[in-house]
N, C-alpha and C positions, 0 to 999 in steps of 0.2 A: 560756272553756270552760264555766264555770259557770252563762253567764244563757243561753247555748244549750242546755245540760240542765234548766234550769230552766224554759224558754221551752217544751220539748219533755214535759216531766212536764205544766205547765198544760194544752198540748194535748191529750196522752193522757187526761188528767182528764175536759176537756170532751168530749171526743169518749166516754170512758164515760158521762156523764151525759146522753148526747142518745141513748143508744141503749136500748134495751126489757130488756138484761141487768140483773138482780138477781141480789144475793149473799145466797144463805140464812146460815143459821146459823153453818153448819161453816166457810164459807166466810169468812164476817166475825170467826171464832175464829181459824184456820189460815191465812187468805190464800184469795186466789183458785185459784192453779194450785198448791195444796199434794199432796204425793204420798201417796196414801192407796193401801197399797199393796192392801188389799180392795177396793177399786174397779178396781185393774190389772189384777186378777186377773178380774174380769169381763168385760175385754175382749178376745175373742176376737186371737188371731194364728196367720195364716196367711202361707203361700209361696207358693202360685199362684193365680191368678185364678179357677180353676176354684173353688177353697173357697170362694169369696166369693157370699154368699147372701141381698145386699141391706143390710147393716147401713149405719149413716152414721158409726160410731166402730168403730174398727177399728186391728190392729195389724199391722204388715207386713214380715216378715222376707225380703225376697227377693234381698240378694247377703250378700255372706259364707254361702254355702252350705255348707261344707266341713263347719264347725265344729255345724251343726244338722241337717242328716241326711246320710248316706250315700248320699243319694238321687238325688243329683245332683252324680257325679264328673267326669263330663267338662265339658269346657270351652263345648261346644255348648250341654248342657242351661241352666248357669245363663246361659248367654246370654239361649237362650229363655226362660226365668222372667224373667227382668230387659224385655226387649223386650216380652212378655206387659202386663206390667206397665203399661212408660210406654204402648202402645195404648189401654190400657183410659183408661189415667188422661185423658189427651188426648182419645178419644172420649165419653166418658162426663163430663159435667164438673161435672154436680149429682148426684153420686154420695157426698161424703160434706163432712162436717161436721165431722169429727174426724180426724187420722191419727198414728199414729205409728209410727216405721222403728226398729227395733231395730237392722237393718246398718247399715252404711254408703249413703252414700248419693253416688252418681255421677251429675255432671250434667245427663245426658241423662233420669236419673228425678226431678231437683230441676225441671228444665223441663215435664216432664209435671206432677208434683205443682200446677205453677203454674198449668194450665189449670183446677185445681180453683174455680168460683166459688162454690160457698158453705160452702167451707173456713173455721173461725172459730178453729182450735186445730190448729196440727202442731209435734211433736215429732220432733227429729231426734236420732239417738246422738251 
């Protein structure tokens, strides 16, 4: 179990060192994917596609509805936000580079999320 964690760190290794990312400062202090909660705070999140106004990092709360507005009680509507969603993500597939889902996250929108191609960073709850 060891030399195939071990075999699989190497790779991850090389596979960074062949690609154009560099770690600033903060980065090589704190880690790479350290959580700086002043940088979260800059990333827009929204619920329906309609908000969405071209960025490539982005944050996306579109099921567990209940508990973040009133706005959407019936059963229809979060459907439609959810269905909204996996279209766009599926249609649209060099549309971002960053994501992260504050809900939960149901299959049919981890399979859209996966049409994303030049996705480099998602976060899932």
């Amino acid at each position: 179990m060891a030399i195939i964690q071990l075999q699989s760190s190497v790779s991850n290794y090389n596979n960074f060192r062949k690609s154009k990312m560099r770690l600033n400062e903060r980065q090589i202090q704190y880690g790479f994917d350290y959580y700086f909660k002043e940088e979260v705070d800059k990333i827009r999140c929204i619920t329906e596609v309609s908000e969405y106004k071209g960025e490539t990092n982005l944050r996306i709360c579109c099921t567990q509805l209940d508990s973040f507005t009133p706005k959407f009680q019936s059963v229809k509507e979060k459907k439609r936000v959810l269905n909204e969603w996996c279209d766009f993500l599926k249609n649209s597939p060099h549309s971002f580079t960053e994501l992260t889902f504050v809900s939960r996250m149901p299959q049919e929108l981890f399979d859209a999320v996966c049409c994303q191609k030049n996705l480099k960073n998602l976060k899932i709850k």
